[in-house]
C-alpha positions as CSV (number, residue, x, y, z in Angstrom):
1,X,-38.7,178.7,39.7
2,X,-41.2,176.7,41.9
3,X,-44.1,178.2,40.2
4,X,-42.6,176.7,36.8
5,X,-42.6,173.1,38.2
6,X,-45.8,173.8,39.5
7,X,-47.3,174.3,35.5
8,X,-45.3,171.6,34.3
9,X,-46.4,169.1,36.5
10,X,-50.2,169.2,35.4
11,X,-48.7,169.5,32.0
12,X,-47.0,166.4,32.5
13,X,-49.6,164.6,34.2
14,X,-52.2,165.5,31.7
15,X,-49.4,163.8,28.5
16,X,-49.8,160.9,30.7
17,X,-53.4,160.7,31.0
18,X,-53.9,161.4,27.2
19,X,-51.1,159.0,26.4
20,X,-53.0,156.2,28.4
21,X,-56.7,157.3,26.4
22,X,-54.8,156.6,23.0
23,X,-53.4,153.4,24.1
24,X,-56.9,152.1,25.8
25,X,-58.6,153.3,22.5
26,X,-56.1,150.6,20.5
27,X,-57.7,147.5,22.4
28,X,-61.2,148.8,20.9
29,X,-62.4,147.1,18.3
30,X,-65.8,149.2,16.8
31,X,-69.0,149.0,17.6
32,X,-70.3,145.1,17.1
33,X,-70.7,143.7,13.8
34,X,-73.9,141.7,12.7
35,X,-74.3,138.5,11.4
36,X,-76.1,138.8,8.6
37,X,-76.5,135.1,7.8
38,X,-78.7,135.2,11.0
39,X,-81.0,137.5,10.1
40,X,-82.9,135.6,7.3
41,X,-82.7,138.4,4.9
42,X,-84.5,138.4,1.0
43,X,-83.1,140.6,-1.8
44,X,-85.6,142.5,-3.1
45,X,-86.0,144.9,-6.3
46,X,-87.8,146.3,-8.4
47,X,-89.6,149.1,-10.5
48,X,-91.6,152.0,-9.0
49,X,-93.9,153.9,-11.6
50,X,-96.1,156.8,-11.4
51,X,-98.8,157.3,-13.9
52,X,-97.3,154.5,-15.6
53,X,-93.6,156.1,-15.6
54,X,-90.6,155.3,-13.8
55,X,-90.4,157.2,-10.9
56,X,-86.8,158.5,-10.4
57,X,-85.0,159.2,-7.1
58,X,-88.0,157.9,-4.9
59,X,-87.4,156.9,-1.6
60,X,-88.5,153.0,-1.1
61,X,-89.1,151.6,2.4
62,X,-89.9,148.3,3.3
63,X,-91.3,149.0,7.3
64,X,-92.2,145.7,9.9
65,X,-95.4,147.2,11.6
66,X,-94.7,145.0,14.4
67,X,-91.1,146.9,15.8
68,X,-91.1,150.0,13.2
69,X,-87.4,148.1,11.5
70,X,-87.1,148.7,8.0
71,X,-85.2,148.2,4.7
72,X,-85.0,150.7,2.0
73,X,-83.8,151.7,-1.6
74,X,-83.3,154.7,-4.0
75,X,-84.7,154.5,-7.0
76,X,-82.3,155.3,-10.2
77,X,-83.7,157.0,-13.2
78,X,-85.9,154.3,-14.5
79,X,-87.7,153.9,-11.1
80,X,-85.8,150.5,-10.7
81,X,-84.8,150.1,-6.7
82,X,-83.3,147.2,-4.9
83,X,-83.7,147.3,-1.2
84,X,-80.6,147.4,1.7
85,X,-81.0,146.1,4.8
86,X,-78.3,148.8,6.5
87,X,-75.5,150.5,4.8
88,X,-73.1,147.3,4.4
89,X,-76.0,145.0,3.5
90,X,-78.7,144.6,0.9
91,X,-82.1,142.9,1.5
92,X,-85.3,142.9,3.7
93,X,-86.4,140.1,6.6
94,X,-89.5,138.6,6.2
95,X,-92.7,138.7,6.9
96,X,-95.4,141.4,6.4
97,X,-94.1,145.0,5.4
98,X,-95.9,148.5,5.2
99,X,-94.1,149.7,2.0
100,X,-94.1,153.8,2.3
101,X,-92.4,155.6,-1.3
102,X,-91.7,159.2,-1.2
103,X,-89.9,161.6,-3.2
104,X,-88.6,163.9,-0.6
105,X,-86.3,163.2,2.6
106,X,-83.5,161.6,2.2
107,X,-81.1,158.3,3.0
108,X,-78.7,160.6,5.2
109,X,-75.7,162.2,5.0
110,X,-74.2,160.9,2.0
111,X,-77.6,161.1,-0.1
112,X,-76.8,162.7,-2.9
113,X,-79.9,162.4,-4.8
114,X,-82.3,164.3,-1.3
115,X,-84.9,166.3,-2.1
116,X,-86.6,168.9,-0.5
117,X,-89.0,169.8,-3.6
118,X,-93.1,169.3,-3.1
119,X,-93.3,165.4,-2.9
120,X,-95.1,164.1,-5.8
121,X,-96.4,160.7,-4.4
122,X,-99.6,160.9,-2.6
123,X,-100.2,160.7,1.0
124,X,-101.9,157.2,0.9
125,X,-98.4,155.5,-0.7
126,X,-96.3,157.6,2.0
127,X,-97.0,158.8,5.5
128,X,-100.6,157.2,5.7
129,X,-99.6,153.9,3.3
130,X,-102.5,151.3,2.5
131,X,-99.4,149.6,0.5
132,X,-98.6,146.3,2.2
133,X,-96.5,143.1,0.7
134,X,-95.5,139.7,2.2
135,X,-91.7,139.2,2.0
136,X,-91.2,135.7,1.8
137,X,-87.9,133.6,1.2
138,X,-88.7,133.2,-2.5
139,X,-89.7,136.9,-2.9
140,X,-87.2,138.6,-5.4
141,X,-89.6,141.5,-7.1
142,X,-91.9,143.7,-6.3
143,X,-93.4,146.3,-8.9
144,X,-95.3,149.3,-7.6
145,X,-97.4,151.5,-10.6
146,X,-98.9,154.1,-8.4
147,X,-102.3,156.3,-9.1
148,X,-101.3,159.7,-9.1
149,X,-104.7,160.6,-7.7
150,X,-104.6,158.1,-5.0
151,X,-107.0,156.0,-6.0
């Protein structure tokens, strides 16, 4: 009989403990929310072309070279984007932007459209981009029609 009270004790004590964890948990309110009337943010959209035709589920990223942020965008099937800030909000800050496009990676988890096919856009619009744009507070589109070759 005194070994029984012994197990129950912990048993209880442990109720108690987890009891106090849920209740704690309801004072917390998530992770901090941004202000995104603060941050100065443009929309920006437009059309992403290969060859001279729309390039489908491309990958658009609109990267500050100064701290590595960066907006991004999907391109739908007639290589039309529009650029999000995070997952809640669309738009891009301004200033000067290292655009990359790619057709393979993806947006993360719920990315439907990922690819892990050969990517189709060369390296010099990608990981080693010479493409470069100037958000500014008027800016509203931005058109790529990208060599094939590179060039």
């Amino acid at each position: 009989m005194n070994s029984d009270r012994r197990r129950a004790a912990p048993a209880a004590g442990a109720v108690l403990f987890a009891g106090a964890v849920f209740a704690a948990g309801g004072c917390w309110s998530g992770p901090p929310r941004m202000d995104y009337s603060k941050a100065g943010l443009v929309q920006v959209s437009g059309t992403v072309r290969l060859g001279g035709n729309p390039l489908a589920k491309a990958i658009v990223i609109f990267e500050n070279p100064e701290n590595g942020t960066f907006s991004f965008a999907r391109t739908d099937s007639t290589g039309r984007y529009t650029l999000r800030f995070d997952s809640v909000q669309p738009g891009v800050t301004k200033g000067r932007k290292v655009v990359r496009i790619k057709t393979t990676g993806s947006l993360g988890e719920d990315d439907r459209d990922a690819s892990a096919g050969p990517e189709r856009v060369p390296a010099c619009y990608n990981a080693g981009s010479k493409l470069a744009v100037e958000v500014m507070a008027d800016s509203d589109s931005t058109n790529f029609d990208l060599d094939p070759n590179g060039a």
